[in-house]
C-alpha positions in Angstrom: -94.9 52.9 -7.9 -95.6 50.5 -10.6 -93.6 49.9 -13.2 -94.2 50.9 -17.0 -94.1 48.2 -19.4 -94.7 48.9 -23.2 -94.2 45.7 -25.3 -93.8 46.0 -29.6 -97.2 44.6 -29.8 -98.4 48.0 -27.7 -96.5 50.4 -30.0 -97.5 48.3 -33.3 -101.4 48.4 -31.5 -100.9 52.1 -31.2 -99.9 53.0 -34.5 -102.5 51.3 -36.0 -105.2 53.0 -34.4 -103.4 56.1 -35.2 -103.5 55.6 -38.0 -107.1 54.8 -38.1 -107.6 58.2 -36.1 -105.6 60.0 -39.2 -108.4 58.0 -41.8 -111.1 59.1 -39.9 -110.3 62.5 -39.7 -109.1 62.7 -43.8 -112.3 61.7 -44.5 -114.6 63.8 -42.4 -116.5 66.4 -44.2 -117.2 69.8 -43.2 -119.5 71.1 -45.9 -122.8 72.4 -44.3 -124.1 73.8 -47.4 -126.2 70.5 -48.3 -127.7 70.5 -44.8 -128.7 74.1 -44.7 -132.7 73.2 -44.9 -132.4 70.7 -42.2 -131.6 73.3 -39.2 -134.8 75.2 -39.9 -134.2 78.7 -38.2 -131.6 80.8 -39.1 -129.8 81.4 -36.0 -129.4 77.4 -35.7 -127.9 77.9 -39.5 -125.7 80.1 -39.0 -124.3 78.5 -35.9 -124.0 75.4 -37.7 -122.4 76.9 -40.1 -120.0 78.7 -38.0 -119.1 75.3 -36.2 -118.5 73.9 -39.6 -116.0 76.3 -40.2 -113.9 75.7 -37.1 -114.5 72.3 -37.5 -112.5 72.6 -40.8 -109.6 74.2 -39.7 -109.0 72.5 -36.7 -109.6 69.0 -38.3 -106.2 70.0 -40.3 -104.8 71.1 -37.5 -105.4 68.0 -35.9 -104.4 66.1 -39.2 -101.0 67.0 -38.9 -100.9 66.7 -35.2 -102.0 62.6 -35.7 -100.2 62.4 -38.4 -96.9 63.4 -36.7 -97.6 61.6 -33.6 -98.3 58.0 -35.8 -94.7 58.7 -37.9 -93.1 59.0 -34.3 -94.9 55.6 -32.9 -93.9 54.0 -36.5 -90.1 55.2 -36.3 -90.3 54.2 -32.2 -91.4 51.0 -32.8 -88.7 50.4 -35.4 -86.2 51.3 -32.8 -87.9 48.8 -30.5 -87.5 45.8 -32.9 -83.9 46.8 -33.8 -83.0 47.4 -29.9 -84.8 43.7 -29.0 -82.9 42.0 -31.9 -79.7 43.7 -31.1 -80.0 42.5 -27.6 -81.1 39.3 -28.5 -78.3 38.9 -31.1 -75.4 39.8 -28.2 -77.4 37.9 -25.3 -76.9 34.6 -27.7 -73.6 35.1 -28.5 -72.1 36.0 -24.9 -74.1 32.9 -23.9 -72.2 30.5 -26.8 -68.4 29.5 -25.5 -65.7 30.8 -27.7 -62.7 28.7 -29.3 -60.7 27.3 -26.2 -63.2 28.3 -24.0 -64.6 25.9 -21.1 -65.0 22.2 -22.1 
């Protein structure tokens, strides 16, 4: 079985384009009132219609779903970066001799 390996430049890449995800999504419009005359027949209005509806509340639904998920890659990726400088910090000072230590 192969290993995982996530690196801070993975989690940073992720939240970015979550965050571009989240932009997308804010500024999608579901207003199919200006397009009415396009669809032609009625049946094809009303479903588009309908669709535009459901479109609407699940893009909020998905909103705060992205929107979650890119605070939780932001507040992981945090924890990375402390967790690599806090092992970096000890690694560096384990590996410098102390006071009376070896010569």
């Amino acid at each position: 079985m192969a290993d995982l390996i996530i690196t801070r430049a993975v989690l940073e890449d992720s939240a970015t384009k979550l965050q571009h995800i989240s932009d997308e999504l804010e500024h999608q419009k579901s207003d199919d009132r200006a397009l009415t005359e396009v669809y032609g027949q009625h049946d094809v209005q009303k479903a588009m219609h309908d669709f535009s509806g459901d479109w609407k509340i699940h893009r909020n639904k998905m909103k705060g779903a992205v929107k979650d998920l890119h605070e939780k890659m932001q507040k992981a990726t945090e924890h990375f970066t402390d967790l690599e400088h806090d092992l970096t910090e000890k690694l560096t000072t384990e590996s410098q001799p102390t006071d009376g230590g070896a010569a």
